[in-house]
NUSE-36803 format. One record per residue: x, y, z of N, C-alpha, C in turn. Coordinates in steps of 0.001 Angstrom, whole numbers, plus 500000, padded with zeros to 6 digits. Example, Ala and Ser with C-alpha at 12.3 -4.5 7.8 and 13.67 -1.06 7.14 Angstrom:
// NUSE-36803
513190494310507800512300495500507800513200496700507800 512850497750507080513670498940507140512900500030507870 
***
This chain:
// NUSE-36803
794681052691065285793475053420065678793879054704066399 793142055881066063793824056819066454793226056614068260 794752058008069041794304057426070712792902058746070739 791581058324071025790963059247071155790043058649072311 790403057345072984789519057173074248790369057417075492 789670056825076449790074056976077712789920055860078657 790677055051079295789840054219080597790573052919079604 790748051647080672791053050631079913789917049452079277 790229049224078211789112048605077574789694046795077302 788319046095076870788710044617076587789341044287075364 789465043325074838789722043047073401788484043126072531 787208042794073114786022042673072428786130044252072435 786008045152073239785869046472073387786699047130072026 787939046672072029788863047416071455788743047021069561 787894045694069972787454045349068324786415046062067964 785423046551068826784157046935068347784686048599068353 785275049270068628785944050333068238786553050641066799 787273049291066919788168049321065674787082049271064154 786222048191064485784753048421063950784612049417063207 784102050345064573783556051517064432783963052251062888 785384052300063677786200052851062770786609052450061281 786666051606061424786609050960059646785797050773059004 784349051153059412782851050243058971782096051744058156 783172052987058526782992054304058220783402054409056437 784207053440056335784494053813054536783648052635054433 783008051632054717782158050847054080780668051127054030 780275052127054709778393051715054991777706052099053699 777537051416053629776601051457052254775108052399052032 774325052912051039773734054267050450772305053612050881 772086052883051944770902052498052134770201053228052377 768554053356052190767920054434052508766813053638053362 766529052885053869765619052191055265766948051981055962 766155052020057642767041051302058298766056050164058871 766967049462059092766605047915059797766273048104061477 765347047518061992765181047152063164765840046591063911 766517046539064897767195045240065605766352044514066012 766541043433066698765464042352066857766351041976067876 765285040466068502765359040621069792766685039623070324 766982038535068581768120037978068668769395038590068123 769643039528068868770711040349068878771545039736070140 772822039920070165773713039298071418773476040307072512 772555040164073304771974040801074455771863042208074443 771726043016073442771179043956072941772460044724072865 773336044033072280774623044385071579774137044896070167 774740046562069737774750047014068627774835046375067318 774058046448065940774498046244064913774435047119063869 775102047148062548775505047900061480774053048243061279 773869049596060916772546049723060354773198051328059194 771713051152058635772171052438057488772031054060058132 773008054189058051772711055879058985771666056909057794 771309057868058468770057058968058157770896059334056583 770276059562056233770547060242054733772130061575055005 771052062465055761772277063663056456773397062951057205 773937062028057357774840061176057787775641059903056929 775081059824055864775777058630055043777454058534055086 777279059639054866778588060319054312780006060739055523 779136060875056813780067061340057896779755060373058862 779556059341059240779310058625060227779405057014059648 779523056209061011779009055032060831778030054738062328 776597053580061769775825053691062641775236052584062959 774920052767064056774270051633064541772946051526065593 772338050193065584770841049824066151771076048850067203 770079049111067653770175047781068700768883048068069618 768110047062070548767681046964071445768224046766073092 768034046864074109768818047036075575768266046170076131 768332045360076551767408044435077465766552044931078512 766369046311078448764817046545079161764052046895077797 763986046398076750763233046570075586763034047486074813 764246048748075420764293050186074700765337050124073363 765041050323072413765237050495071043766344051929071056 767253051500070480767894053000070085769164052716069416 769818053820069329770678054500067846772211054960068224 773140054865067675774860055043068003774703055697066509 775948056239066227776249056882065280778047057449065464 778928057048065171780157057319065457780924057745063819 781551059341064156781759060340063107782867059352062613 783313059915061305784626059078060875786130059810061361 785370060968061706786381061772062261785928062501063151 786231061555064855785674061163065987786774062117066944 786292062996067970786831064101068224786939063191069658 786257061935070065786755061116071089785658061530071789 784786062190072046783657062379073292782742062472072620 781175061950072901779916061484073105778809062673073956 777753062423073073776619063116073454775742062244073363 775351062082074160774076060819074896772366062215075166 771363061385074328770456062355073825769269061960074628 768407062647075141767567062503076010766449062973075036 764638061884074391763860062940073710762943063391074742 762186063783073667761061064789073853759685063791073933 758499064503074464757092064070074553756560064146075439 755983063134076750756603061309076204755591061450074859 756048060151073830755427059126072935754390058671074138 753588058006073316752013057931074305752315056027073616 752734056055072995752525053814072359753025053295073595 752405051394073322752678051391074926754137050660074519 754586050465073849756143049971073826757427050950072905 758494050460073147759598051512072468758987051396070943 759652052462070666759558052723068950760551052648068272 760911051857067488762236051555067454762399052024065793 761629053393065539762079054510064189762663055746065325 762085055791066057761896057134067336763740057589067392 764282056715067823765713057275068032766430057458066754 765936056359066003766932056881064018765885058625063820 765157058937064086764695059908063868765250061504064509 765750060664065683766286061882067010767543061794066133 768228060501065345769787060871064985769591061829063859 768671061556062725768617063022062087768601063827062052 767788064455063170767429065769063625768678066530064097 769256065636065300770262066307065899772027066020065351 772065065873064045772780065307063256774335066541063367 773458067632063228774688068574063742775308067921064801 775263067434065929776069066837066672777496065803066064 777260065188065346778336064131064982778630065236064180 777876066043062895778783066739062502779867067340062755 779535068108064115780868068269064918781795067778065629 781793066244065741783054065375065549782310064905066881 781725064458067337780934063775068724780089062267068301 781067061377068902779486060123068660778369060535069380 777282059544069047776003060161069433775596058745069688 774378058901071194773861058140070955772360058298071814 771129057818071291769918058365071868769522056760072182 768157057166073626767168055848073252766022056114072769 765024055643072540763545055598072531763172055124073695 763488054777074673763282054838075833762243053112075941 762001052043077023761374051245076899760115050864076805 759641052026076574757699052427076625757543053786076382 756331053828076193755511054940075586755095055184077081 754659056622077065754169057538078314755059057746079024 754023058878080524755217059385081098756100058671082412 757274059037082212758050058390083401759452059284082935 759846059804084033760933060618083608762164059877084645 761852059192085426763109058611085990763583057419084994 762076056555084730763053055294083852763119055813082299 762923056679081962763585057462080761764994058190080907 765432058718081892766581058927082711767378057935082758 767149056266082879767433055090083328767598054625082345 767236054561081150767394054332079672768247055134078703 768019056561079197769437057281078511770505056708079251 770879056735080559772112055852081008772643054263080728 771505053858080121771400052435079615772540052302078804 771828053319077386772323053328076070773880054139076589 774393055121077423775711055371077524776384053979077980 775278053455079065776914052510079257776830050826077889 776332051526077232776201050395076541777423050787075099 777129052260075019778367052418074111779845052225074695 780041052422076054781110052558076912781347050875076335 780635050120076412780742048514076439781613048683074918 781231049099074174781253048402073208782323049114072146 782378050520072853782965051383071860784124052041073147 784681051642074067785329052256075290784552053293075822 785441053926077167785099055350077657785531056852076988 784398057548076343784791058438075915785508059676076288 786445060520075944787277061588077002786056062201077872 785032062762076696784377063486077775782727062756077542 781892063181078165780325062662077746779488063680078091 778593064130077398777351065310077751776266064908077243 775356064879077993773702065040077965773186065906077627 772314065681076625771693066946075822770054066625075564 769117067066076300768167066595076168766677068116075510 766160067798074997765403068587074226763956068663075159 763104070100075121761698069636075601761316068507076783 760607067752077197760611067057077835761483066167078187 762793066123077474763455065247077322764659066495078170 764431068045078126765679068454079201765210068295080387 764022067804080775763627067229082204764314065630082925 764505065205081660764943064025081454766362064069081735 766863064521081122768620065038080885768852065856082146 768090066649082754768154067067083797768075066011085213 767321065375084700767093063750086145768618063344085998 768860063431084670770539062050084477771088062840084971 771130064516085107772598064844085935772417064684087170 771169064937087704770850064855089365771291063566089891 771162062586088768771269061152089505772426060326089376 772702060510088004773727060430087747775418061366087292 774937062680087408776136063280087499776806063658088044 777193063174089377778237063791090666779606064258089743 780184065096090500781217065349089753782484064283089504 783397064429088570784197063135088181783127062326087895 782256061996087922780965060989087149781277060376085849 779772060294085683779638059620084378779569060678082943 778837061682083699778842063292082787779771064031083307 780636064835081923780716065906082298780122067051082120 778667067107081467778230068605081059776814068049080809 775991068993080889774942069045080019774727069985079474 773535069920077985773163070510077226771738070404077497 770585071567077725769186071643078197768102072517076715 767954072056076014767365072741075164765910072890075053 765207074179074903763860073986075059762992073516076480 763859073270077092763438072121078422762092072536078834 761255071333079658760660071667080464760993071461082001 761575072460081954762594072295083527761944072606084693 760508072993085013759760073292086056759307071681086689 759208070748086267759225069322086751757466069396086476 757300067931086577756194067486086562754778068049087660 755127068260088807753921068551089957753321070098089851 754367071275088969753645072455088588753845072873086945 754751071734086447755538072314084715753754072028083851 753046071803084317751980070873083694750779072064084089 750936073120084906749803073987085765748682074294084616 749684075387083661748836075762082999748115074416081773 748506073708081683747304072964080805746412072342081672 746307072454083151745164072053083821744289073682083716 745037074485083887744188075246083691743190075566082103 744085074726080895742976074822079835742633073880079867 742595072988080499741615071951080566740460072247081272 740318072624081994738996073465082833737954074534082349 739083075552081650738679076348080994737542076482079493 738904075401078854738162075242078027736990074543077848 736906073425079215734987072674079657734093073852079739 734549075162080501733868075940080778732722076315079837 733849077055078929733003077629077461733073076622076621 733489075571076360732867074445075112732104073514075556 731830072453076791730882071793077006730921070760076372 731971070512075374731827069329074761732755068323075113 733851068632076190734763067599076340735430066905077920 734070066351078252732813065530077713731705066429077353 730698066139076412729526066173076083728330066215077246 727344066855077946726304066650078828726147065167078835 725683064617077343725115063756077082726016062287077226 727244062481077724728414061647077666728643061446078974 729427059852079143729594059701080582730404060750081113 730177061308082178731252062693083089732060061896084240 733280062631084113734222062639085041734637063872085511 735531063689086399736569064826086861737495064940085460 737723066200085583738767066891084355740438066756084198 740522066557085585742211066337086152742159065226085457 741383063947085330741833062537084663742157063050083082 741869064248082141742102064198081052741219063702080138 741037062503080384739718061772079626739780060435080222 738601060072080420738040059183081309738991057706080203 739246056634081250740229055559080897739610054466079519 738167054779079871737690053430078866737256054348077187 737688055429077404736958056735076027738125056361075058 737166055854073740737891055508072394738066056951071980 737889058332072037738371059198071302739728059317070960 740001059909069667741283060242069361741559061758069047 742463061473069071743277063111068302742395063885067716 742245062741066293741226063415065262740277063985065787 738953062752066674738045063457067371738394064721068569 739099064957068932739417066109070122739449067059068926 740367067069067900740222068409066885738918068989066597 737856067908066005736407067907065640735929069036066856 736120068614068037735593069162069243735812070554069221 737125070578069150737606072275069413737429073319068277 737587072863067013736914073095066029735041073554065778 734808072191066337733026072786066687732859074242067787 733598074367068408733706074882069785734256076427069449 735396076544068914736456077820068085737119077999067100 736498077182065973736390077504064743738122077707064476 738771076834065333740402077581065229740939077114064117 740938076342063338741202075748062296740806076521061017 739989077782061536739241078513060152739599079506060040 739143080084059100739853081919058852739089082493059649 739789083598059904738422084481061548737008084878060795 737456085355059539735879085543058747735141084474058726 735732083363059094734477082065058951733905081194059918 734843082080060989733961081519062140732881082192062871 732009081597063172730525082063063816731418083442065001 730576084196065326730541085568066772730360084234068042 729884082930068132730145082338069466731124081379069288 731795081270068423733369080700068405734295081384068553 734163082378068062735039083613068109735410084139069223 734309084152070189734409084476072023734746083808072382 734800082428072004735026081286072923736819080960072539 736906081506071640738508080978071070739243082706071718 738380083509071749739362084679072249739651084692073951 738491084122074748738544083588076156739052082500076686 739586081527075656740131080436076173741935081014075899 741751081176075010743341082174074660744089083269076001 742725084029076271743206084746076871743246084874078403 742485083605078884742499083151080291743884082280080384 743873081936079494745037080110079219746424080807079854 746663081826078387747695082347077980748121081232076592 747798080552076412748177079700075182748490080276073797 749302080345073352749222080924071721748407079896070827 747392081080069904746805079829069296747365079003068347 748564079047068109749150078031067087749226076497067695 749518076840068527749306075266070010748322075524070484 747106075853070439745954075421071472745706074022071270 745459073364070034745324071986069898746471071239070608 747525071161070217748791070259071146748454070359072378 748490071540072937748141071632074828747086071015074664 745790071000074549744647070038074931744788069164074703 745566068485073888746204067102073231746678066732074700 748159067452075116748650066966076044747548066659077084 746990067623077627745826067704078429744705067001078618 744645066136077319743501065254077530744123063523077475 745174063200076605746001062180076495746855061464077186 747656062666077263748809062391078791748467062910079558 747576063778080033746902064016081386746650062321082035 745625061836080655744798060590081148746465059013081205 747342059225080842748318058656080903748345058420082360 748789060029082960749741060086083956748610059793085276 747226059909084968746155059398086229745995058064086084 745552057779084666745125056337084791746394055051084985 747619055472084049748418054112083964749943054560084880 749751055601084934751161055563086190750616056174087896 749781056761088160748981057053089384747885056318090010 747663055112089182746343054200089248745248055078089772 745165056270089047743970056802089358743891057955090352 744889058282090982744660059195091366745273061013091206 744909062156091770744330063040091242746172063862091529 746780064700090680748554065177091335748646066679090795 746735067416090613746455068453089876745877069515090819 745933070544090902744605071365091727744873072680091071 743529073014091165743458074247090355742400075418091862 742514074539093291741752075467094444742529076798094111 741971077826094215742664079179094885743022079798093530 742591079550092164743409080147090932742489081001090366 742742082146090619741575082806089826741914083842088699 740927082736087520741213083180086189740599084763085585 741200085333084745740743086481084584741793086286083156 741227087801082310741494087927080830740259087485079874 738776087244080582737884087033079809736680088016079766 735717087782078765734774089114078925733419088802080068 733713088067080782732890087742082232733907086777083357 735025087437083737735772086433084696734733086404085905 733957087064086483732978086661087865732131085270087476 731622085205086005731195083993085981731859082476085779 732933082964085115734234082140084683734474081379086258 734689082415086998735559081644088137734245081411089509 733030081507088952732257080646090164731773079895089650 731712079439087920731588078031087498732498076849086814 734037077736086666734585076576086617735291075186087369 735345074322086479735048073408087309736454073000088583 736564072805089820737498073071090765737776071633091598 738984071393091793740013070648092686740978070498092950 741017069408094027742497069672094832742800068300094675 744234067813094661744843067213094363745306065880095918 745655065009095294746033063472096184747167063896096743 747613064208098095748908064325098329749936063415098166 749403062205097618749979060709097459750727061015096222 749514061393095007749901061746093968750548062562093773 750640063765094106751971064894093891753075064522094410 753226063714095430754287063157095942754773062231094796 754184061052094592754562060510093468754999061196091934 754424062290091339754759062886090084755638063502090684 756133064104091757757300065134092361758460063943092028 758022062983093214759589062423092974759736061880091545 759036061117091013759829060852089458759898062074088351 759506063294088676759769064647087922760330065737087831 760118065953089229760306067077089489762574067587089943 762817068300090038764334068789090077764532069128091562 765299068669092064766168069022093082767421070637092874 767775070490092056768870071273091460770428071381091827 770693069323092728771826069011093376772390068723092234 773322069677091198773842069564090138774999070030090597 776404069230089808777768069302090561778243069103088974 777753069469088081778918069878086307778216070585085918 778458070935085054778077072100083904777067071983083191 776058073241084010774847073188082722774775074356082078 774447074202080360773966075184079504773373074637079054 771912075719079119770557075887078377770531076916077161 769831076684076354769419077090075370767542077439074952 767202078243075298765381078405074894765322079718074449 764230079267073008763656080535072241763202081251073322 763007082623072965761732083365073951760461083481073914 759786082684072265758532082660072253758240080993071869 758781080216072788758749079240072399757207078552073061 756302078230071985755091078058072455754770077033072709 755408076248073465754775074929073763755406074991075440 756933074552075399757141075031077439757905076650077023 757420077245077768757275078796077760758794078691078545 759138079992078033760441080281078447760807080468079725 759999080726080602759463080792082098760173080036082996 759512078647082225760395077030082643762371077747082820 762762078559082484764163078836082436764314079460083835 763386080478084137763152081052085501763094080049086581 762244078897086060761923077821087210763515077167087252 763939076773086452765419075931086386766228076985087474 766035077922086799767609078847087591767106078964089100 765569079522089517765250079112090874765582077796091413 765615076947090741766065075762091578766941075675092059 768043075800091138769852075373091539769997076445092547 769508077584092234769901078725093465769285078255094761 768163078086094853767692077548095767768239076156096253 769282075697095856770108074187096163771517074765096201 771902076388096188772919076992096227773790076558095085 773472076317093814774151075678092834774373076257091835 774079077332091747773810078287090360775031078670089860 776280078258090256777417078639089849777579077360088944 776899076394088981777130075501087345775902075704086232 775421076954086076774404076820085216774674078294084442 774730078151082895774652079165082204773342078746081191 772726080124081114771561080228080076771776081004079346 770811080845077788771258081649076543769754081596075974 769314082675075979767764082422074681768340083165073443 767343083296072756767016083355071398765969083770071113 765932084661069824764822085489068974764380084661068372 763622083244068967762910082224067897761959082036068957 761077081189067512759883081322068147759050080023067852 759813078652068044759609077205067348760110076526068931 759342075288069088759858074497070455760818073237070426 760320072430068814761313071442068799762270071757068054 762638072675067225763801072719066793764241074406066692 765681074322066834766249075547066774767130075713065790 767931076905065605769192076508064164770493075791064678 770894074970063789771499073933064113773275075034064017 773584076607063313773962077141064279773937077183065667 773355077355066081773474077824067697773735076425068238 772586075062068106773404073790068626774405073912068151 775588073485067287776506073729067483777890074500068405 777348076078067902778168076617069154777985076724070589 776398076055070855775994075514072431777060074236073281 777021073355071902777798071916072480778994072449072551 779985073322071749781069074165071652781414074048073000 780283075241073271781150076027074057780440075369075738 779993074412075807780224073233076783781113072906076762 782023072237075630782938071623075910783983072350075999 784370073803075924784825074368076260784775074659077563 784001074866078387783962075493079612784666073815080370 783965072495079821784426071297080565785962071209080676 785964071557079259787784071421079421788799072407080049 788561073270080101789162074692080342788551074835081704 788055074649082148787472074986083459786696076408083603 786811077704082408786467079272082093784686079167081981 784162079360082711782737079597082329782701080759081187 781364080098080262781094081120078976779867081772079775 779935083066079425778434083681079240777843083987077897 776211084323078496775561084428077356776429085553075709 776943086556076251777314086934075428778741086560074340 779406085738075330780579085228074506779884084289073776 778803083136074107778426082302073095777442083061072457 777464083790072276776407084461070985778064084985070120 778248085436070639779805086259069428780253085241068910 780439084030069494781151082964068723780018082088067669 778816082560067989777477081764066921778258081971065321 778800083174064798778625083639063097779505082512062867 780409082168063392781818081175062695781334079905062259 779830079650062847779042078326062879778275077937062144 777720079186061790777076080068060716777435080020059193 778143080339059563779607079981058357779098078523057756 779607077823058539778939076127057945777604075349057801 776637076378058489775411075526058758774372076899058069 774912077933058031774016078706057799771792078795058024 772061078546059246770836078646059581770522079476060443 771738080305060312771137081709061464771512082007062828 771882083046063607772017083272065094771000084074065650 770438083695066474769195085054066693769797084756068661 770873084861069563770482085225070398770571086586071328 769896086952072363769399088136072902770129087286074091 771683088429073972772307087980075288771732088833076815 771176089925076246770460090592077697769305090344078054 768653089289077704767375088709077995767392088043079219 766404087857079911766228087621081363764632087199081409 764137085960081689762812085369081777762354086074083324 760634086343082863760081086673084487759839085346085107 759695085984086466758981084453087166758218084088086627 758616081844087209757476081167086300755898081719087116 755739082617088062754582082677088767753776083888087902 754951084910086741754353085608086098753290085157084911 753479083962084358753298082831083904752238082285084151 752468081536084936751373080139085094750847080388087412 749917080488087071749505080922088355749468079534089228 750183080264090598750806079359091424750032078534092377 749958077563093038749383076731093415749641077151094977 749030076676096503749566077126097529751086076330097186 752296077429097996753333076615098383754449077074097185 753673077134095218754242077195094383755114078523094051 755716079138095394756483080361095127757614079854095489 758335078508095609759568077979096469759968076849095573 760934077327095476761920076602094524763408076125095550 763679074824094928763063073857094277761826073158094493 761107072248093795760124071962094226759966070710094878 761188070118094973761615068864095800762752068909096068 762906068973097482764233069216097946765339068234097841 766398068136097756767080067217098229766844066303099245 766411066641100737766004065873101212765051065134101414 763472065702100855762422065680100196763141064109099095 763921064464098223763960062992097558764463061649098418 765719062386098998765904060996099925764952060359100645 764307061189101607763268060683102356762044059738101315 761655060573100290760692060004099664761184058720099333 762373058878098646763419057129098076763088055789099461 762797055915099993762464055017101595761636054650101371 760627055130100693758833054451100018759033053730099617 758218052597099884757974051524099038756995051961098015 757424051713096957756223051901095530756601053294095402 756915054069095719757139055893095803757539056121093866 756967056985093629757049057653092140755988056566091227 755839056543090430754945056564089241754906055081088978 754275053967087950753764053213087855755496052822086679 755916052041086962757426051374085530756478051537084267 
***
């Protein structure tokens, strides 16, 4: 077996390696993969059929964890010895793991093993939000490959969208230096944390009650708006589209929508700031996982305020802002979404980010909020950022991942920090093999997130939970969000 681990391992260890490694000229052209189930040897890995884009370069595997999270290994046949442990995106709103969710994350991010890295993601043990025990579940699934497959030379966290909030918790918590990580990878992130990363869709949630009226209906039981949608409301997706649709015709060609949809879709746009290609997703989030994060992890109470925000960009803001609808938030509750969300920025390895500049779902802004943090935790000497001339949130060209994880593991090994412009010069060589393009803008620089998303009292100070702010809070009994 070639020497490509590290750390001393068992005999079971050193078989399930050897495994690994031989099970790579056997896996067979299956095109489903199998579920693991629950009589698995304590949520010990088994052979499963890797992604189509992987048949050929990997061998892979399934399994469940004994906190009931479902997820995915994948080890190259020509294994460069270090691991990327994958943090997703969302949350998923089902109330249990999804156990397609992580074979899905191995496709996507498949460039990874391509470049000689096992991989391994969870689906995390439930649906909705919780960013610490999603944090707690990506560390699951590392030490579960460590079990089974040894310690890899190096290990990096790479977490996407909600999931670099996530990947961002695992370094805070788990990455002291010499750790368990050596690097992370932050892509897309929503790195402003939970208690302000969320501002502006309270603000279209308000907004858009303003001028549509339909969500709720007069005629429908009413609540407060911060809940998202009231706990016992059968609406779905579908129906919220119907709504906004009745409301701004956004779904239609501009010639076919009525002169009072038309105002109403150009004022919700332009108070929001929302691009309309996502106005539906944000109210999605806004009405779904809004009602997630009040009803089943806050038992109800309120971690939103919109006192003191005054909206403008519409063709009557004086009426806008003395009738929309206004509150202030549970200090219980922001305390609680702070500590299981929000960033400290006590980071001690290597971070590189990666975000489009028109990335319309977490605005590039969120990059401003990240780098305020660590500076504000005096840390900014482990963080390099890189955007890009794209304009998509979940996926980027699998160029640039590539020479992102690169040139992480370059800086891990070498100790040489990259800047933005050396990893853009080194993108074409990557290019070369994946041909999907380099678009980044190494002199780009995000404004404040306050240029952005209008600030709450207090919301000009970064970080937004201090270091000591977490310890102290950690002393609570019950403190952070609902398991």
């Amino acid at each position: 077996m070639p020497r490509l681990l590290r750390g001393s391992r068992s005999g079971t260890q050193r078989r399930a390696g050897l495994a690994a490694c031989l099970a790579g000229v056997v896996v067979g052209a299956l095109t489903s993969v199998p579920s693991a189930h629950a009589d698995t040897d304590a949520g010990r890995p088994v052979s499963a059929a890797c992604p189509a884009s992987l048949t050929e370069t990997a061998t892979c595997y399934t399994g469940q964890d004994t906190n009931g999270a479902y997820y995915a290994i994948a080890v190259p046949r020509t294994w460069n010895g270090s691991l990327v442990v994958h943090a997703h995106g969302g949350p998923d709103l089902g109330d249990g793991s999804d156990p397609e969710r992580s074979i899905g994350d191995l496709d996507r991010w498949a460039v990874m093993v391509k470049e000689g890295y096992a991989w391994a993601g969870s689906s995390y043990r439930r649906g909705g939000y919780g960013t610490r025990t999603a944090a707690e579940d990506t560390e699951n699934v590392r030490r579960l490959f460590v079990k089974e497959f040894g310690t890899p030379k190096r290990t990096y966290v790479h977490g996407q969208s909600w999931g670099g909030d996530v990947a961002a918790k695992v370094v805070e918590t788990y990455g002291s230096k010499h750790g368990r990580y050596d690097g992370a990878l932050l892509t897309n992130g929503v790195l402003a944390g939970g208690s302000r990363g969320y501002d502006y869709r309270v603000d279209l949630r308000v907004v858009y009650q303003y001028y549509c009226r339909n969500h709720p209906r007069p005629t429908e039981p009413q609540y407060p708006l911060w809940e998202g949608l009231r706990a016992g409301s059968t609406m779905t997706a579908t129906g919220l589209r119907a709504r906004l649709q009745e409301c701004t015709g956004f779904a239609s060609a501009p010639q076919e929508r009525t002169a009072p949809q038309q105002r109403n879709l150009d004022d919700i746009l332009a108070v929001s700031g929302i691009p309309e290609r996502t106005l539906e997703s944000h109210l999605r989030f806004a009405t779904f996982t809004f009602r997630d994060i009040v009803t089943n992890r806050l038992g109800g109470r309120n971690p939103f305020s919109n006192e003191g925000v005054r909206y403008s960009g519409s063709h009557d803001d004086k009426a806008l802002n003395a009738d929309v609808e206004r509150f202030t938030a549970d200090p219980t509750a922001v305390r609680d979404l702070s500590y299981d969300s929000d960033l400290t920025g006590k980071v001690s390895i290597p971070v590189l980010t990666m975000h489009a500049i028109d990335d319309p779902t977490a605005f590039v802004e969120h990059e401003a909020a990240y780098r305020a943090t660590l500076e504000g935790a005096h840390r900014g000497r482990y963080l390099v950022q890189t955007f890009t001339r794209e304009s998509e949130h979940s996926e980027l060209s699998d160029s640039e991942y590539a020479g992102s994880i690169t040139a992480l593991d370059r800086w891990v090994r070498t100790g040489r920090k990259p800047t933005p412009r050396t990893i853009a010069a080194s993108c074409p060589a990557f290019d070369r093999t994946y041909g999907t393009g380099c678009y980044y803008a190494p002199d780009f620089h995000p404004a404040p997130y306050a240029s952005r998303v209008a600030p709450r009292p207090g919301g000009l100070n970064w970080p937004a939970m201090t270091a000591a702010q977490e310890k102290s809070w950690s002393r609570i009994d019950g403190v952070g969000i609902a398991p």
